[in-house]
Every structure is written in C-alpha cells, then in structure tokens.
N, C-alpha and C positions, 0 to 999 in steps of 0.2 A: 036625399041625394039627387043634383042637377041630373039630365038624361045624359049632358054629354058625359059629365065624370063615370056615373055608370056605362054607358058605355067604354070610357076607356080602360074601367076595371075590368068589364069583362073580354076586351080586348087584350088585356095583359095577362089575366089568367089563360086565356086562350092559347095566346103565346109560351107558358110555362108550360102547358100541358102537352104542347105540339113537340115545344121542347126535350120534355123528359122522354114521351115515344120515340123519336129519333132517336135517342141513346144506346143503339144494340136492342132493340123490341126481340129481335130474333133468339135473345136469349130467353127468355120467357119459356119457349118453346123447348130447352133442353133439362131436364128432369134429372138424370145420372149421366155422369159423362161413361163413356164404355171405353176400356182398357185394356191394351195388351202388349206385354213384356215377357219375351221369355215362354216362359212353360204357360203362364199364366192370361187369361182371358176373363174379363166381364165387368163390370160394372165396380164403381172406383170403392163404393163403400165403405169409407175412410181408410182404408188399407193403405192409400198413397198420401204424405200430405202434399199440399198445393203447392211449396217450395218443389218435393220430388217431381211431380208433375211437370211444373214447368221449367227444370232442369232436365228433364226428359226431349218436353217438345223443343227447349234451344240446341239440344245435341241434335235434334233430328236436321233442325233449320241449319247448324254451322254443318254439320256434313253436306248435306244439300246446297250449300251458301254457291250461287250464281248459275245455278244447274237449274232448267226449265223443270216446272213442276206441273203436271196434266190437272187440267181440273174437268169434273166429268161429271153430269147427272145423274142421280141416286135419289134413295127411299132412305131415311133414316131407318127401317125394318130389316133392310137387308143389308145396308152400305158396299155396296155395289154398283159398279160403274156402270149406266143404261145409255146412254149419251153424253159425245163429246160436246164439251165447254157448259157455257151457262147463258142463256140468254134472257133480253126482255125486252118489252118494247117501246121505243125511243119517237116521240114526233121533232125532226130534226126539220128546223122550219115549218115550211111547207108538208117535208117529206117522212111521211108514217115509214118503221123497218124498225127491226129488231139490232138491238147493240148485242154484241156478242163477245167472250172472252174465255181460250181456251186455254191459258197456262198463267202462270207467273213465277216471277224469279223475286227470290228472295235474296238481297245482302246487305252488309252491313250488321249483321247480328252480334250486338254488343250485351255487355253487363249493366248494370245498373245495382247504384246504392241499395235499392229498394229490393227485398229478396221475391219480391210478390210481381215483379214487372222488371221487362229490359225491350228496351228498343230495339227496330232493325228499318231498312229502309225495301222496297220492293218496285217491280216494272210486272205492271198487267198489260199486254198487248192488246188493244182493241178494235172491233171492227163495228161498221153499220152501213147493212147492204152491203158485206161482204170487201168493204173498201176499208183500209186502216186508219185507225183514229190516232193520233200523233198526244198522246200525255207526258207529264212531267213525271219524274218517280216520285212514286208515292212514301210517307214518314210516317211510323205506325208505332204502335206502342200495344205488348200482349202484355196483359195484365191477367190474374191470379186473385180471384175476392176469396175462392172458396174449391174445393178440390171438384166441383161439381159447377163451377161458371170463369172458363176462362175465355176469354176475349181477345180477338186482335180487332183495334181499332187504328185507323188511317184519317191522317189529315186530308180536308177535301183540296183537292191536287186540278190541275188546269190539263185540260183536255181541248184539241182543235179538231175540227173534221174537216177535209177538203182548203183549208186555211181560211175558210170563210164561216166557218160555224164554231167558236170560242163555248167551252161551256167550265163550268166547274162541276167535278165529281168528287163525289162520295162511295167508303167502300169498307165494310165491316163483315166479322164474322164471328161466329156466335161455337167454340168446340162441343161437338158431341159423342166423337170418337175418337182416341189416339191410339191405333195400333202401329206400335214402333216396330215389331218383328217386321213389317209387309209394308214398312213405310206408307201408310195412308195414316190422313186428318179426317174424317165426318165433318163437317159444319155448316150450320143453317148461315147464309150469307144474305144480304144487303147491298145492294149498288144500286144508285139515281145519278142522274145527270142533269143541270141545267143550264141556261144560257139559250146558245146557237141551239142544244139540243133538248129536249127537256120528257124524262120519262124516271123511272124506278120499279126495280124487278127484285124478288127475293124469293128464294127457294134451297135447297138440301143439297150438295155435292159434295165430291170427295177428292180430296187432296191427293195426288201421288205422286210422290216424292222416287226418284229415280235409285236412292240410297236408301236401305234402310237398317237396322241394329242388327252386327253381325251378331251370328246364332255362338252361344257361349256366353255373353254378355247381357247387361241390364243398366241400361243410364238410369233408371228409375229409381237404383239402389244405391247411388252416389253417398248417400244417407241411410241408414237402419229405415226399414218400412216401422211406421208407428205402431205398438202392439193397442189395439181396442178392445177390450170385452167383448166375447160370443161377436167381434167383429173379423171376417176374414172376404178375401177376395172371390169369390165366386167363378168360378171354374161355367165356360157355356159347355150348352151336352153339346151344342148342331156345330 
C-alpha cells in the first residue's frame, strides 16, 4: 500500500474512532441508573422497564415544560447539590474564561412512534466572563437503549458572544439518577463550543426541577412494574 492511501486509511479510521467517542462518552461512566418513586429508593434493577422509566422522566419534563430548571454541581456519591451551574473553560478568541450555565428550560416535550425515545426542544442560558452568550434553542432527542442508559442528546445549536464571536455548540447528557419524588435528574453531562469560542467541559450535576410527583402517586407505574426472578427494587438504608 502507497504511503498516501495509508495514510488516508489511517486518517479515516481516526476519524471513526473520534467519532464514536463524541457519541455520549459520558455514558460509559453510569453503571445502574438510581431510582426513586414513591416509597421506593435505589438502583433500577430491572424492577422498572426502560418504556416505564422513560414515561416517568416525560411526566417530570411536561410538568416542568417551560419552568427554569437549576442545574447545580454534584458528586454522583452523594447527588447533591455543591455548586451553582456547571462551568468550563472556553478560549474565546484571544480571550481565556470560563463558559458557564446555570438553568435550562425545557419545552416542547412530545410523543414519539418509537416507545424507547420522544423528542422535546430546550433554551440553556449562557454566559462567558459573566457576559451572556445569545443561542438558538436547542432540539434534542432522550432515548431509552436499556433501563440503565438513557440519554438526552442535542443537535449542535448556534451560539454568538458579544455578536462578534459565532460558535457552534454541543450539549448532552448521560442519566444517572431519576428521583421523581424530590424532582431531581443525576447526569454526567458534556458541552463544547467552537468557532468564535472554542473549549469543552464535562462533569456530574443535578437536575432540579421546580415540580416534582405529588406524594400519593407514581408515573413509574403507568404499566405493571415487570415481575423478574429474586429480582426486586432495592430499598437504600442512608
């Protein structure tokens, strides 16, 4: 084989491989999604299927539909809120700062043919150096592979700074917690920027939702929970 076609094989593979890690990497990272409904607390254990799950997380989203949602820094050990928003660091131009973002609004939360995914559209307020970044809303799509990896993923959306710095971003998130009683999400998240600005930060925060399942009730059970052998939901002691 010529050197250039080798090289352009290993240019193309390179290219696949850059590919596939973009894809939600941060899922990787969640092992059992942790649950809570109701009475009940812990780890999904097939106790829920992924249809219930995520008929769960769109009850939470259409009650919450247009109402700012705090997002706040956490440990996935505690999921606990330690600091507001989520930040990383952005070289905008010239100019090194941190991009920052501490809420978003979710609407547009529809159905979809597919029982395993439904779209919904959302606005993340942005800032760098404390100045706001002016984007378009964002179009996103949560999907459901498995009762222990669901996804919201986001079309990369147009973002300007000062009208002089045009960038395109990206913005995903990886569930690792959904307690619907207390209204919070867990999720390891994902956001880069480039163009005008160009950086990418990822880290663990927590979703809260201003509404969350009045006590009495259970979106989770919309459906019979699936019976599994010696499988049951796990109750935490703390």
């Amino acid at each position: 084989m010529g050197t250039n076609r080798w090289s352009l094989l290993v240019t193309i593979v390179a290219a696949l491989l850059v590919s596939a890690c973009t894809a939600i990497p941060q899922q990787q990272a969640v092992k059992t999604v942790h649950v809570c409904a109701a009475a009940d607390c812990g780890s999904t254990d097939q106790a829920y299927s992924t249809v219930q799950l995520l008929a769960g997380f769109r009850q939470l989203l259409k009650e919450n539909e247009g109402e700012p949602v705090t997002i706040c820094n956490s440990d996935p050990r505690t999921r606990t809120c330690e600091s507001a928003g989520f930040c990383y660091f952005v070289l905008g131009g010239i100019l090194p700062g941190n991009g920052c973002a501490k809420s978003i609004v979710f609407n547009e939360i529809s159905s979809s043919p597919n029982s395993d995914q439904f779209s919904l559209k959302a606005k993340m307020p942005l800032t760098f150096i404390w100045t706001p970044v002016s984007c378009d809303t964002m179009t996103g799509t949560v999907s459901g592979h498995s009762p222990d990896e669901i996804s919201i993923e986001f079309q990369p959306y147009y973002c300007n700074w000062m009208k002089v710095g045009p960038m395109t971003a990206t913005f995903n998130l990886a569930v690792d917690s959904l307690d619907l009683s207390r209204g919070q999400v867990g999720v390891y998240v994902s956001h880069a920027v480039k163009g005008g600005g160009n950086g990418r930060g990822s880290g663990y925060v927590v979703l809260q939702f201003p509404k969350s399942m009045p006590d009495g009730g259970n979106w989770l059970t919309g459906q019979p929970v699936l019976p599994v052998a010696g499988k049951q939901l796990t109750r935490d002691v703390h």
